[in-house]
C-alpha positions as CSV (number, residue, x, y, z in Angstrom):
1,X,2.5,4.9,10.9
2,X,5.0,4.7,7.7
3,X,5.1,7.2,5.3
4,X,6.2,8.3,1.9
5,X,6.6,11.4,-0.1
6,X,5.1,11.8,-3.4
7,X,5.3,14.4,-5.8
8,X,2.5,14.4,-8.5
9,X,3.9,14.4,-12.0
10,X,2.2,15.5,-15.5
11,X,1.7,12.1,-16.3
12,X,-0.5,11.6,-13.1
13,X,-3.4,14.2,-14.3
14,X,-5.8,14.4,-16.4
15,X,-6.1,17.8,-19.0
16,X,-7.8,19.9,-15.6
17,X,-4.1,19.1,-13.7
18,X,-6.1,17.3,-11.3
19,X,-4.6,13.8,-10.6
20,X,-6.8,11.2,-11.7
21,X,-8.2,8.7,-9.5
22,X,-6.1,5.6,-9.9
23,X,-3.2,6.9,-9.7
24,X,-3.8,7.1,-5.7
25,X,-4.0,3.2,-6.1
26,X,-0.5,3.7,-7.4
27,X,0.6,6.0,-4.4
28,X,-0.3,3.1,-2.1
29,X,1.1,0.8,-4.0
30,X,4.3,2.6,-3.7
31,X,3.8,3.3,-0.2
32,X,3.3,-0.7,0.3
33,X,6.7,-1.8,-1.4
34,X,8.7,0.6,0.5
35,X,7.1,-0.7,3.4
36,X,7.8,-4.1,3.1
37,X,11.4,-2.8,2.2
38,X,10.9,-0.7,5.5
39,X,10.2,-3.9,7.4
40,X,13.0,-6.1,5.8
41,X,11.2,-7.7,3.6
42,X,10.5,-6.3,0.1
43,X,8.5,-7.7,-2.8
44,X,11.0,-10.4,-3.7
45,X,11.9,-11.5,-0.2
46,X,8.5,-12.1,0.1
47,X,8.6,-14.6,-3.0
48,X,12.1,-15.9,-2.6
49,X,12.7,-16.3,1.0
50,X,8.7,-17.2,2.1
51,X,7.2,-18.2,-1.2
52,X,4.4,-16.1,-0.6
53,X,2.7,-13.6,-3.4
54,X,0.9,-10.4,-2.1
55,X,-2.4,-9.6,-4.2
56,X,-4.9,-7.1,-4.0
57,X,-8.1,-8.5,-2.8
58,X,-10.2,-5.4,-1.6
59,X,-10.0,-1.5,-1.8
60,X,-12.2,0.6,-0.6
61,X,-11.2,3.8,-1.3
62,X,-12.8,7.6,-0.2
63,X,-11.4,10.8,-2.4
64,X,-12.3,13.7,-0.4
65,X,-10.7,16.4,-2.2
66,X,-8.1,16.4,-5.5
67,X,-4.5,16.3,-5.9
68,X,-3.0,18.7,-8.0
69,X,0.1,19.0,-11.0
70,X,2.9,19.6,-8.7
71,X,2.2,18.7,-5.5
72,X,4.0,17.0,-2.8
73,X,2.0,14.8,-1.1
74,X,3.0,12.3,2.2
75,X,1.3,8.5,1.4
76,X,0.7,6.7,4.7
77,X,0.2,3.3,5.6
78,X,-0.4,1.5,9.4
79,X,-1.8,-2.0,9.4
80,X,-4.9,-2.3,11.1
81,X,-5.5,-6.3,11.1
82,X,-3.1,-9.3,10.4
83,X,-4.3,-12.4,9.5
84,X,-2.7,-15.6,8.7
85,X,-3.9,-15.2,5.0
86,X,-4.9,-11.7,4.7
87,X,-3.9,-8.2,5.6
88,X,-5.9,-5.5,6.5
89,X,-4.0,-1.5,5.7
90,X,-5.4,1.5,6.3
91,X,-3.7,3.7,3.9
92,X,-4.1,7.4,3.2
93,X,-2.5,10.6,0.9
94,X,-2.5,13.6,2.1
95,X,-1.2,17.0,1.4
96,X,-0.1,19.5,4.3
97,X,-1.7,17.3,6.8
98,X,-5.0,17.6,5.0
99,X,-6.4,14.0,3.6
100,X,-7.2,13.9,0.0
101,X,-7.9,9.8,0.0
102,X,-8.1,7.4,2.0
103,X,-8.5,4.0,2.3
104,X,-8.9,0.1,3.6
105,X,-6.8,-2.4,1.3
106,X,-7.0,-5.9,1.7
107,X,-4.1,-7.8,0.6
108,X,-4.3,-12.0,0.5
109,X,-1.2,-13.9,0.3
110,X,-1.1,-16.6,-1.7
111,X,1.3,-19.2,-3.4
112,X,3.1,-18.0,-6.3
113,X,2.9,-20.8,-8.8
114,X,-0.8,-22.4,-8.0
115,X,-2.5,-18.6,-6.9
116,X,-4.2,-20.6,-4.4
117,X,-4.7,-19.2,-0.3
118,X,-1.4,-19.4,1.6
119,X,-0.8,-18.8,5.2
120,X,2.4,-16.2,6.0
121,X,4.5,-18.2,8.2
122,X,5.5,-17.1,11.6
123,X,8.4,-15.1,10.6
124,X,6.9,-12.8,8.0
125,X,4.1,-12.4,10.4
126,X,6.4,-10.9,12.9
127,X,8.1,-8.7,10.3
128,X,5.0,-7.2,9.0
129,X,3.1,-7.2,12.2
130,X,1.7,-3.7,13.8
131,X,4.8,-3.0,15.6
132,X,7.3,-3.3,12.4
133,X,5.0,-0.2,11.0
C-alpha cells in the first residue's frame, strides 16, 4: 500500500468548507504520480523512456463521508490488477484511519502521438507491478 499526505486547502471547498467532490479525483491523481515516482518511473519516464501515455479510462468512485477546510488526510493507492494495456488501482482518502472516498481507477496505456491501445512492455510491467507498491 503507498500512501500520501494531503492537507485540504481553501481552494478545495466549496462555501460549506466541505471539499468538493472532484477534488478527490485530484487527491488520486496526486497519489498516482508520486507513485510512479515511488516506483522509478514518473510521468515522463513513462513517455520518454517507454513511450507509453497513462489515461483515465474508468472511476468509480464511493464518498462516504466529507472532507473538511483544514484537514490532513492520507491518499492511498495498491494496485489490484495489471494488465498488459490496462491497470486496475484501488485507491482511497482517508482521515484518521476513517475512509471518506474510495475508489476503483482504471488507467489504459496508450501511445502518445496516435492515442491508440498500447501494451507496457516487460520492464514497466515489473516496475509497476503489485510488489513495487
Amino acid at each position: 500500500m503507498f500512501s500520501i499526505p494531503v492537507r485540504v486547502y481553501y481552494e478545495d471547498t466549496d462555501a460549506a468548507g466541505v471539499v468538493y467532490h472532484a477534488n478527490y479525483l485530484k487527491y488520486m491523481e496526486r497519489c498516482r504520480s508520486d507513485w510512479l515516482q515511488h516506483c522509478g518511473c514518473d510521468v515522463q519516464t513513462v513517455m520518454g523512456r517507454f513511450g507509453i501515455l497513462f489515461v483515465l479510462r474508468r472511476a468509480v468512485v464511493d464518498y462516504l463521508s466529507p472532507a473538511r477546510l483544514c484537514d490532513s488526510l492520507d491518499v492511498t493507492l495498491a494496485v489490484a490488477r495489471l494488465g498488459k494495456v490496462t491497470l486496475d488501482l484501488e485507491q482511497s482518502v482517508h482521515r484518521k484511519g476513517e475512509v471518506l472516498c474510495s475508489g476503483i481507477l482504471r488507467l489504459a496505456s496508450l501511445e502518445p502521438v496516435s492515442l491508440k491501445p498500447k501494451s507496457m512492455p516487460d520492464r514497466l510491467l515489473t516496475l509497476i507491478g503489485p510488489r513495487a507498491t
